[in-house]
Backbone bond lengths (Angstrom), bond angles and torsions (degrees), N, CA, C in turn:
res aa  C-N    CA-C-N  psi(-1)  N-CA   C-N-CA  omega(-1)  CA-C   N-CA-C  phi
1 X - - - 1.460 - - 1.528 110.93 -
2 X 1.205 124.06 -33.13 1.601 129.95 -175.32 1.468 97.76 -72.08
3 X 1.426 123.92 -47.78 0.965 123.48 -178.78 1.722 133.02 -51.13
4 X 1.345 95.74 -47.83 1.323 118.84 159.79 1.952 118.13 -57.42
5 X 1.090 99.21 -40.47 1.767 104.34 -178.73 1.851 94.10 -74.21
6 X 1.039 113.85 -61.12 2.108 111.91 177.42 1.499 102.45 -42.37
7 X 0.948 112.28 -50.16 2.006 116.91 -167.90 1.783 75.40 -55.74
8 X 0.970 121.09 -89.91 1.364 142.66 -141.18 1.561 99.82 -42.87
9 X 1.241 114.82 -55.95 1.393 113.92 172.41 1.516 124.90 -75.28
10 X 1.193 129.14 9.66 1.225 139.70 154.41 1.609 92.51 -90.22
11 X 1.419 151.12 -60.21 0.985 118.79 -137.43 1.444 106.95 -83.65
12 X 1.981 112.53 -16.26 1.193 129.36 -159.02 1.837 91.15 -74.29
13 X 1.435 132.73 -30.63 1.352 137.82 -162.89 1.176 101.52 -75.14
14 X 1.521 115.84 -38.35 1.609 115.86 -151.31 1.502 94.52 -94.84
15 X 1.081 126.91 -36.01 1.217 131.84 164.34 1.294 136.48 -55.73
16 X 1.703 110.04 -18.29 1.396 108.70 174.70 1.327 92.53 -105.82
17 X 1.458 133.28 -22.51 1.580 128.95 175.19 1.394 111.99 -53.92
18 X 1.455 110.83 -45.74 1.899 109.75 -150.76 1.733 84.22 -92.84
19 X 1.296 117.37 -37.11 1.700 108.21 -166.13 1.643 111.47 -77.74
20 X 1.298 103.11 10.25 1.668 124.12 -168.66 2.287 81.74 -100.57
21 X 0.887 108.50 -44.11 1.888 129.95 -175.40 1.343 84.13 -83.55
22 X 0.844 161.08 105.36 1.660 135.00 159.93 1.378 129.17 -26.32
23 X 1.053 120.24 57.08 1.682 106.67 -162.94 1.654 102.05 -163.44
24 X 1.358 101.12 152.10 1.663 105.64 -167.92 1.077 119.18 -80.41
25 X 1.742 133.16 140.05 0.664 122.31 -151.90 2.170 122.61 -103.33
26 X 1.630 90.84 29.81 1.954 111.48 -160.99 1.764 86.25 -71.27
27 X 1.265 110.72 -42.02 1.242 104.81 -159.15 1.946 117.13 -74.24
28 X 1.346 95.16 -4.78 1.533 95.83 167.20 1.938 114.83 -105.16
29 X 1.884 107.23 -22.82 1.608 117.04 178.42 1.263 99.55 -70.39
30 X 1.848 123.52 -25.23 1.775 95.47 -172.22 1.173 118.96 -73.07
31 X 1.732 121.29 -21.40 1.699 116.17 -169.78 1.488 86.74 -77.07
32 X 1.080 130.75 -79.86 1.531 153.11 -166.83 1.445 98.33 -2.87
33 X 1.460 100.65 -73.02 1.933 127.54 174.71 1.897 97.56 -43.36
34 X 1.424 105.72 -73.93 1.591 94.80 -170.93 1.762 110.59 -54.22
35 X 1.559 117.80 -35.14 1.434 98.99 174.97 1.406 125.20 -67.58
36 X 1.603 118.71 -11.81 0.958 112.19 165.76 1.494 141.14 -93.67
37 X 1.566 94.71 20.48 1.511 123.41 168.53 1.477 107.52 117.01
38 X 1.303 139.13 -5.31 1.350 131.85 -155.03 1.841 84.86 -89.88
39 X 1.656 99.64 164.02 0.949 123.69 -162.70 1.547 91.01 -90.10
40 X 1.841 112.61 136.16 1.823 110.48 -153.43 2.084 86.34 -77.19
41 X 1.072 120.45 -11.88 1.961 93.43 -174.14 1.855 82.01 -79.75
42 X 1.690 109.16 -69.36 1.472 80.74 -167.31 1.606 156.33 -58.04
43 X 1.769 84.87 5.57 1.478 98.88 171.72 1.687 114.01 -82.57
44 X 1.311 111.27 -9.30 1.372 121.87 -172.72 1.462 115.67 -75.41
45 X 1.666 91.93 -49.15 1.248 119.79 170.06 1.801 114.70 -47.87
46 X 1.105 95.29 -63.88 1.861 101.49 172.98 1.809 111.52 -61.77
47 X 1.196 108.44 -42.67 1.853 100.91 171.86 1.578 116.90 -59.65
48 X 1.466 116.65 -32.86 1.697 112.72 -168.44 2.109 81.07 -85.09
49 X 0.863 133.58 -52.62 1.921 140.44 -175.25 1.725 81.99 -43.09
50 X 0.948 143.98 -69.75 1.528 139.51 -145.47 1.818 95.06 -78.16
51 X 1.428 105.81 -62.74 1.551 136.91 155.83 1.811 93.43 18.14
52 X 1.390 88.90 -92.57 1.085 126.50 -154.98 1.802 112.35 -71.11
53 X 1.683 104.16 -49.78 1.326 106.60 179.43 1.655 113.45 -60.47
54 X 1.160 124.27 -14.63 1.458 120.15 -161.34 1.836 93.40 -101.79
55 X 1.929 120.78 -42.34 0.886 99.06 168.16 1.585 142.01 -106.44
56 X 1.238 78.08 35.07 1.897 89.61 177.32 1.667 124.05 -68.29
57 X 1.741 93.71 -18.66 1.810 107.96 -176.77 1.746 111.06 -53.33
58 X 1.578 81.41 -50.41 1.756 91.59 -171.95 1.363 120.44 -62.84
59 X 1.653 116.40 -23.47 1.311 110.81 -173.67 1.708 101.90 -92.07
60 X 1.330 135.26 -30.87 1.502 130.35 142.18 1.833 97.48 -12.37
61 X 1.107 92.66 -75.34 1.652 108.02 -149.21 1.748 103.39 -67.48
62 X 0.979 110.98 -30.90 1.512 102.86 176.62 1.669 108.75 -69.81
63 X 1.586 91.47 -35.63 1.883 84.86 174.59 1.130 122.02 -65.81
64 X 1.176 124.35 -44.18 1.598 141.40 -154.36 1.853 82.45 -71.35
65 X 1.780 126.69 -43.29 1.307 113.55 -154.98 1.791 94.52 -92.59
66 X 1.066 107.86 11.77 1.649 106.01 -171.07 1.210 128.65 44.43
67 X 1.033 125.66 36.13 1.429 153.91 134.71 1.408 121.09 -29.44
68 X 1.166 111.19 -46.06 2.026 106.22 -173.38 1.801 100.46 -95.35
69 X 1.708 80.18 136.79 1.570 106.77 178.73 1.493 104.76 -76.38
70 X 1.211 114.48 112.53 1.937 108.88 -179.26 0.933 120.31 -58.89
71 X 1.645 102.56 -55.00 1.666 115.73 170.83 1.530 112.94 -27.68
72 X 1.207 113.87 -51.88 1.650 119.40 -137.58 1.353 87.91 -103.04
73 X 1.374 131.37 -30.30 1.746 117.96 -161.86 1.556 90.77 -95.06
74 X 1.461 131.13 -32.25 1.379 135.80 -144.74 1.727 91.50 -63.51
75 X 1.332 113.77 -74.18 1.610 94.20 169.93 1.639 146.73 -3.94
76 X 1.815 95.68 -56.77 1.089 114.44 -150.31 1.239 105.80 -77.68
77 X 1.762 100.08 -33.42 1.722 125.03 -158.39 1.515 72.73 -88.33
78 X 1.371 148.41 -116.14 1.037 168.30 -133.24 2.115 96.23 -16.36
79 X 1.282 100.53 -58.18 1.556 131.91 -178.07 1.370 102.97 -49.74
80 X 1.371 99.43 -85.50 1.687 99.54 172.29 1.853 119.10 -46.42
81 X 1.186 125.80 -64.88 1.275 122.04 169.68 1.526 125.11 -14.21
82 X 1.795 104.70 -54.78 1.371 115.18 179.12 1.869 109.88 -76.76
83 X 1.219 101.65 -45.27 1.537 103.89 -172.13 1.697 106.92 -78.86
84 X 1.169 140.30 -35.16 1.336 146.04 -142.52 2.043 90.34 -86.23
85 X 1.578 137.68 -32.01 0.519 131.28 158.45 1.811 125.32 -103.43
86 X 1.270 115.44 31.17 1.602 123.85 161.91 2.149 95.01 -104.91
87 X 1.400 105.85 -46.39 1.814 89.69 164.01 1.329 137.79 -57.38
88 X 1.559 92.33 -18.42 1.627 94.10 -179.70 1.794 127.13 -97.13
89 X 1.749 77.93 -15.52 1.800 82.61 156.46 1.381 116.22 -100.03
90 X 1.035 127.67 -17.29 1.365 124.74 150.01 1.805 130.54 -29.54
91 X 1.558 99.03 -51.10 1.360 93.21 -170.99 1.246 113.13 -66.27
92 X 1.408 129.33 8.20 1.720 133.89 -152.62 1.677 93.47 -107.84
93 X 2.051 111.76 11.75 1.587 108.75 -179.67 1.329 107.26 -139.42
94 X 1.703 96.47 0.26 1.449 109.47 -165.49 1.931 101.16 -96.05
95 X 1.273 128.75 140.01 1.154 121.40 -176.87 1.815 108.51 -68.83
96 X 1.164 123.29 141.18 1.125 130.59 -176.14 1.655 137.11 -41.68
97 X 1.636 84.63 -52.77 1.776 103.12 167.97 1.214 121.74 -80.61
98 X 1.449 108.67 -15.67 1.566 102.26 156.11 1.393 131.41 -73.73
99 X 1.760 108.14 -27.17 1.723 101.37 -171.40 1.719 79.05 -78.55
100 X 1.371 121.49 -40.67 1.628 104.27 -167.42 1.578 109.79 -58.99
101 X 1.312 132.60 -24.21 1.552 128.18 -171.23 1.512 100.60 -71.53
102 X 1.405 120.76 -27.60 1.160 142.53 -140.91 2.174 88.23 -100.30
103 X 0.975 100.77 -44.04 1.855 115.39 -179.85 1.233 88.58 -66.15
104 X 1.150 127.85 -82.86 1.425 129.51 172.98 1.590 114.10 0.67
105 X 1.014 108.68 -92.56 1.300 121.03 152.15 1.414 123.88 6.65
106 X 1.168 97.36 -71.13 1.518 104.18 -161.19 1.667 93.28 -89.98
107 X 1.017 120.63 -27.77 1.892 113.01 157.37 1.278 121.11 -29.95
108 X 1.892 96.59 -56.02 1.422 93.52 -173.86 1.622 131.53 -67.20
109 X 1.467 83.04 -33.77 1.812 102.52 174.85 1.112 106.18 -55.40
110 X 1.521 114.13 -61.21 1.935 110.86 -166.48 1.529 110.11 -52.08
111 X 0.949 101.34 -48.64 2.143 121.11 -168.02 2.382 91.08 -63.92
112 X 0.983 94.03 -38.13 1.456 95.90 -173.36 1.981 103.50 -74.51
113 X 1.454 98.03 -35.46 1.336 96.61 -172.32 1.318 120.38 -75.29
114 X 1.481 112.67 -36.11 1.393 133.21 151.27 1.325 120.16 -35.54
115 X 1.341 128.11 -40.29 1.770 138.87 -158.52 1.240 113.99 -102.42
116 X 1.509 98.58 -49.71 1.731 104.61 -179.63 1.458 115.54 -108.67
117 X 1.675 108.81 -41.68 1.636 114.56 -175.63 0.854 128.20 -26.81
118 X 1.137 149.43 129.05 1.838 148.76 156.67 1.332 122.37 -113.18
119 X 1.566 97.59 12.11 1.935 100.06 166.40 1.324 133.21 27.30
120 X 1.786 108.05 51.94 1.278 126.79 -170.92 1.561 81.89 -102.44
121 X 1.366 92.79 160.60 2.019 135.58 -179.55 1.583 82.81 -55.83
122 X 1.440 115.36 140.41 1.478 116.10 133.51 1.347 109.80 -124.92
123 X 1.657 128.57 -9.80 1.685 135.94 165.44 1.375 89.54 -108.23
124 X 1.421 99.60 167.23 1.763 117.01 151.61 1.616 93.86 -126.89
125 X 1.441 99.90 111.09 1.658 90.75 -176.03 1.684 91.82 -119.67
126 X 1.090 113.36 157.15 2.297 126.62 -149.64 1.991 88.93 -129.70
127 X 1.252 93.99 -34.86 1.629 104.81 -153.16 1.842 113.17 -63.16
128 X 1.098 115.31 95.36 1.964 113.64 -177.06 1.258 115.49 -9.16
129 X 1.793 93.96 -73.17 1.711 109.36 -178.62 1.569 118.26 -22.75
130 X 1.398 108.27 -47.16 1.506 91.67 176.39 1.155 139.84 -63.05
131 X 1.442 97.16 -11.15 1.786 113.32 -175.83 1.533 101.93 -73.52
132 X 1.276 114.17 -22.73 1.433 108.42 -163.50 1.605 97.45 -94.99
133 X 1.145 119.84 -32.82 1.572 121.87 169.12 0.952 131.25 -75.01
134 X 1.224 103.59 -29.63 1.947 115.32 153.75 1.809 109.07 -48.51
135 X 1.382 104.00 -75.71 1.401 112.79 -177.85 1.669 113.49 -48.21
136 X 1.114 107.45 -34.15 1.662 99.85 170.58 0.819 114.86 -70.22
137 X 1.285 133.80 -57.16 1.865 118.35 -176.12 1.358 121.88 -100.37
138 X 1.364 99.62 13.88 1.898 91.67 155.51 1.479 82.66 -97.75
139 X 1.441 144.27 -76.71 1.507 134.25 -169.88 1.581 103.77 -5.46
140 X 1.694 111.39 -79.95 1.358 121.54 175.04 1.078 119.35 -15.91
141 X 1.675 116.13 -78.21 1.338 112.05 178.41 1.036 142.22 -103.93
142 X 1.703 104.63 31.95 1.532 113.26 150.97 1.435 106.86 -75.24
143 X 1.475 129.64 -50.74 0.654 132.09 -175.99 1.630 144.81 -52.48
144 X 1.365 96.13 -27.31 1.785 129.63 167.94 1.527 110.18 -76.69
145 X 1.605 101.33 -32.68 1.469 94.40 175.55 1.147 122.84 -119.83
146 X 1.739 130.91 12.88 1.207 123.21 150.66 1.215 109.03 104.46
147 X 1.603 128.88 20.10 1.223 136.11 168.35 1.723 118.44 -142.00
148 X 1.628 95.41 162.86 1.829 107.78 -173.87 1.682 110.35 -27.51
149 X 1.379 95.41 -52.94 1.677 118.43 -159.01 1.645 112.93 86.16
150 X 1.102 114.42 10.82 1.230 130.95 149.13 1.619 115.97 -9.93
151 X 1.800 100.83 -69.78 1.477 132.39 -158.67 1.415 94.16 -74.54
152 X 1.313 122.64 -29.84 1.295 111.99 -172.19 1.773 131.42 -113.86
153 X 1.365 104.50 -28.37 1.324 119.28 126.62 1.692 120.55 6.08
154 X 1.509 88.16 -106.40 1.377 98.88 -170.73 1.186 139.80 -55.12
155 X 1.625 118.67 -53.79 1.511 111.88 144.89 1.357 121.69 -42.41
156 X 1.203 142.30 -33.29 1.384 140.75 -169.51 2.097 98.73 -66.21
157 X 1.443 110.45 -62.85 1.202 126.88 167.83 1.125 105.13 -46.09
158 X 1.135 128.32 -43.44 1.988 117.66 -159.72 1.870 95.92 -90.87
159 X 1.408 116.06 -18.55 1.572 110.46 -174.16 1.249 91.19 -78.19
160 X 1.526 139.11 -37.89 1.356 149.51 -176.29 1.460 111.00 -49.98
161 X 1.198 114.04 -42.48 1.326 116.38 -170.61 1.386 133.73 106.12
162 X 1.026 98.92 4.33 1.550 128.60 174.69 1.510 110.77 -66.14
163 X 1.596 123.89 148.73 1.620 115.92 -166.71 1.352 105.69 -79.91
164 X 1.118 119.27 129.39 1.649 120.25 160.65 1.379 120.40 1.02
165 X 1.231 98.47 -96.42 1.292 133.38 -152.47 1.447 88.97 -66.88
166 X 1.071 144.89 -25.16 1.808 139.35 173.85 1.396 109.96 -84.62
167 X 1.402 124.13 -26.57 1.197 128.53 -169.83 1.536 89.50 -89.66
168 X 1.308 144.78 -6.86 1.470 141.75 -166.75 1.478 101.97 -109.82
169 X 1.306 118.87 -29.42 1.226 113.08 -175.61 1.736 114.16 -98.79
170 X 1.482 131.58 -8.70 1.031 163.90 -17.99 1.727 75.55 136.89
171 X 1.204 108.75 -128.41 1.447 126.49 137.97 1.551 121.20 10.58
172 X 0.948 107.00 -75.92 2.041 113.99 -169.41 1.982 83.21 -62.14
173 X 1.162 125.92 -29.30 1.329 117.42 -171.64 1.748 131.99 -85.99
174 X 1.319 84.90 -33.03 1.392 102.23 -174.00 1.861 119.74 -83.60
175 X 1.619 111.58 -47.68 1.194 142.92 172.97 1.407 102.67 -44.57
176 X 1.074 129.91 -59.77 1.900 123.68 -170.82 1.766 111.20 -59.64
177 X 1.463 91.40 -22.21 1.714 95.84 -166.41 2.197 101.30 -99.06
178 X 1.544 105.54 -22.10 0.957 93.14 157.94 1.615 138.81 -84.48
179 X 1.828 103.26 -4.77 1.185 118.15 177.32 1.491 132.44 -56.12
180 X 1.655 77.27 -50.33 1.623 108.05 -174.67 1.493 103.83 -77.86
181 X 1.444 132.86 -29.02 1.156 133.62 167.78 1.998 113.79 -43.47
182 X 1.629 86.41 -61.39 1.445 93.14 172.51 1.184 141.47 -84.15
183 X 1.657 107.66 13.17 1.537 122.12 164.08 0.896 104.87 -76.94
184 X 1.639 122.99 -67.74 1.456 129.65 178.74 1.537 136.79 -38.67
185 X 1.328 80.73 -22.69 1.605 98.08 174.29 2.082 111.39 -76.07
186 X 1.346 97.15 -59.70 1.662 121.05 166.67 1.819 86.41 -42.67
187 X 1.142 137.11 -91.29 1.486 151.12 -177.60 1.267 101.32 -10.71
188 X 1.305 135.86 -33.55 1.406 139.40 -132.46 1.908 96.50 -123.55
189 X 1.589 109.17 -18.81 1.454 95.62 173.14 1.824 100.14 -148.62
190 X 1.405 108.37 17.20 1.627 110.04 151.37 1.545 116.80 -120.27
191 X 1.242 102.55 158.76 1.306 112.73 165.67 1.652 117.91 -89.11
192 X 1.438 110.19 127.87 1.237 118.86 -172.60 1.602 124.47 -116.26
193 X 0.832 130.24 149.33 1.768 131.08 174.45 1.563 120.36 -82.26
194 X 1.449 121.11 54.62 1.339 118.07 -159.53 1.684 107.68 -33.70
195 X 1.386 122.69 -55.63 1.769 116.26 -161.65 1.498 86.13 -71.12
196 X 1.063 147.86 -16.78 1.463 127.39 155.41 1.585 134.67 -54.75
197 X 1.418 95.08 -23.65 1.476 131.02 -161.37 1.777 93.62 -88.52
198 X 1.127 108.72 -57.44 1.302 127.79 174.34 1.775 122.04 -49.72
199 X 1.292 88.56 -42.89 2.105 114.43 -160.12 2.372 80.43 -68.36
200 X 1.320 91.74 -58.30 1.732 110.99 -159.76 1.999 97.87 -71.49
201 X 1.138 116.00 -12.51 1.576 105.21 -178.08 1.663 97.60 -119.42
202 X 0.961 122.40 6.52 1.729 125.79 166.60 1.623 107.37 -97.86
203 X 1.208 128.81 -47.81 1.759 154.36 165.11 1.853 81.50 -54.23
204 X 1.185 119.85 -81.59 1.570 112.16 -170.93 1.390 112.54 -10.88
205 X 1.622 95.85 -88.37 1.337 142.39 139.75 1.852 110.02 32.17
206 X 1.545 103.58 -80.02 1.206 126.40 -155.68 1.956 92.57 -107.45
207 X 1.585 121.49 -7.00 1.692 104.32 176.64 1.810 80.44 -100.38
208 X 1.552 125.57 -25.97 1.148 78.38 177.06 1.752 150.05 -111.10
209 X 1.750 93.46 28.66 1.172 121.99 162.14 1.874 122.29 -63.68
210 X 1.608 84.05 -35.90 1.569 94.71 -175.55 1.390 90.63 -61.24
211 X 1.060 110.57 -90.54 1.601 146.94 174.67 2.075 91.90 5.71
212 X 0.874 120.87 -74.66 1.182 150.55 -168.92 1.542 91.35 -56.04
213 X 1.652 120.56 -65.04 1.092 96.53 165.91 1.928 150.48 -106.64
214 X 1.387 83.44 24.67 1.701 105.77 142.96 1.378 109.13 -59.58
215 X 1.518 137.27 -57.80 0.936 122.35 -132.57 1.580 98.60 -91.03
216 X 0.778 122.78 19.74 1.996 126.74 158.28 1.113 111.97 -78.94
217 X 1.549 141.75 -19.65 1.123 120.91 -154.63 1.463 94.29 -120.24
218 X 1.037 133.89 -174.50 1.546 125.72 -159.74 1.296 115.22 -110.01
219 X 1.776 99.63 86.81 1.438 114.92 167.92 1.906 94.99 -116.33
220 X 1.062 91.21 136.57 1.527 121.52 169.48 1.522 122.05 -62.67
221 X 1.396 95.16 97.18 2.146 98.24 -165.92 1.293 117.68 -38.80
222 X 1.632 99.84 -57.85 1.863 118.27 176.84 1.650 104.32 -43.57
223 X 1.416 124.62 -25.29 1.465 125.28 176.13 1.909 100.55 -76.50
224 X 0.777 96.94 -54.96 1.410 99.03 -158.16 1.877 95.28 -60.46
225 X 1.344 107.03 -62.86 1.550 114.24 172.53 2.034 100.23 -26.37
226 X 1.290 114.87 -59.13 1.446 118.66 -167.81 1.727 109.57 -70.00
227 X 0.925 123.87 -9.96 1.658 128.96 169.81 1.603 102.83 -101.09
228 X 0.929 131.03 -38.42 1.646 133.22 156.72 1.426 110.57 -32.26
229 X 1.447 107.15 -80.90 1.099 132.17 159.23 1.740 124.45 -3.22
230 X 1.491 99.58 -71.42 1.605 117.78 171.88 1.149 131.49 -86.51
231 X 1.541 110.38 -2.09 1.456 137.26 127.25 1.081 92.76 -12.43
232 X 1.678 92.02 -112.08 1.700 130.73 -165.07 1.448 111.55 -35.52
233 X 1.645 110.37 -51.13 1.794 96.46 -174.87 1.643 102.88 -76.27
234 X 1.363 149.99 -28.04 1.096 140.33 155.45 1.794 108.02 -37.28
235 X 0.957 111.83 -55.22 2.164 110.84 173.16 1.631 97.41 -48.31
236 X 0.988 92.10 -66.62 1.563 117.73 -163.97 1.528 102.85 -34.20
237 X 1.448 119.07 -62.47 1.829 127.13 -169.00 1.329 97.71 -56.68
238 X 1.588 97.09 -47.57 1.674 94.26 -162.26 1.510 110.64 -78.16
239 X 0.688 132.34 -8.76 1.564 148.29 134.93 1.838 105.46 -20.30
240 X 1.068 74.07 -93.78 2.037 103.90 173.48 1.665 110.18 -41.76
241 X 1.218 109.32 -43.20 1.404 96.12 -163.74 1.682 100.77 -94.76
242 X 1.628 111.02 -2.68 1.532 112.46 157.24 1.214 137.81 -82.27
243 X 1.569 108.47 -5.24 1.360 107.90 159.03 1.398 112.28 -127.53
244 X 1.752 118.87 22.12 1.373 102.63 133.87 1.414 147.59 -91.78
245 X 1.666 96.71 -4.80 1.172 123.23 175.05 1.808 112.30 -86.05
């Protein structure tokens, strides 16, 4: 039971931190969870379960406000949907310390993209096809590595040249449904602790309601982005300095 109340209040923190950033908070619970002994797929498994339950509201809500471009997400969603759970059964052939060298990775990027990024154009690309190649291999390797693809997504889209603000809504829509794709998949060849599952997507749940409504009152995004940030490269070292050690 103690155990369950610590999970819970870690997930309830990270959740009102990153949804305070707009952004989910699986990709900082999976190191956290594996440093605290959990096995790194089924910690993956529990980050896309939290992942997903906290941001599934917004993509309701973007529909209901008619907000998402069909044209433009249908690709992406279609892509990811199919690929986001072929990566996640994948990793069950892939050696371990590689998808983790590979997490690593993408720590550094997110925490870097957060700090310095400014997700300006370097193409203007018009052409569909890419939407569908986009969505496949971010799908892919969200899926291999146990997150929304959120983090990778969007900069990828915004270097493309694609408008902001469509590529954000885009995104907040598509990601929860590819999450849950690739939990279920993880579900299907780990063993999991559902009331654990439960304890960490209710805590989600309720930090990222807070979170959400913190963010009316006048805290400074670029702040919040920079504690995100040192989050991730804090995961990130200790990451690094576990497989140099």
């Amino acid at each position: 039971m103690q155990d369950y109340l610590l999970y819970s209040l870690i997930s309830l923190f990270l959740s009102m931190i990153f949804s305070m950033g707009g952004a989910g908070s699986g990709i900082a619970l999976i190191p956290i969870l594996h440093f605290l002994g959990f096995d790194f797929t089924v910690a993956k498994a529990v980050g896309l379960f939290a992942g997903a339950t906290t941001t599934i509201t917004s993509s309701i809500m973007n529909l209901k406000r008619k907000v998402v471009d069909f044209k433009f997400m249908i690709p992406i969603a279609l892509m990811m949907l199919v690929f986001a759970p072929i990566g996640a059964y994948s990793s069950q052939f892939m050696n371990k310390e590689i998808v983790k060298f590979l997490f690593m990775l993408l720590l550094f990027y997110s925490a870097s993209m957060m700090m310095f990024g400014k997700k300006k154009a370097i193409v203007q690309v018009t052409a569909r096809w890419v939407l569908f190649v986009v969505g496949g291999v971010v799908g892919f390797l969200s899926g291999l590595l146990g997150v929304g693809g959120g983090n990778i997504l969007i900069p990828l889209l915004s270097i493309l040249g694609f408008e902001p603000k469509k590529v954000a809504v885009t995104v907040s829509f598509v990601v929860p449904f590819s999450a849950l794709g690739s939990f279920f998949t993880y579900a299907s060849f780990v063993e999991l602790d559902w009331i654990l599952l439960l304890c960490i997507a209710i805590s989600a749940i309720i930090g990222g309601y807070i979170g959400n409504y913190l963010m009316h009152f006048k805290l400074k995004q670029q702040d919040i982005k920079k504690l995100m940030a040192l989050i991730l490269y804090l995961l990130a070292f200790k990451l690094l300095f576990g497989f140099l050690g």
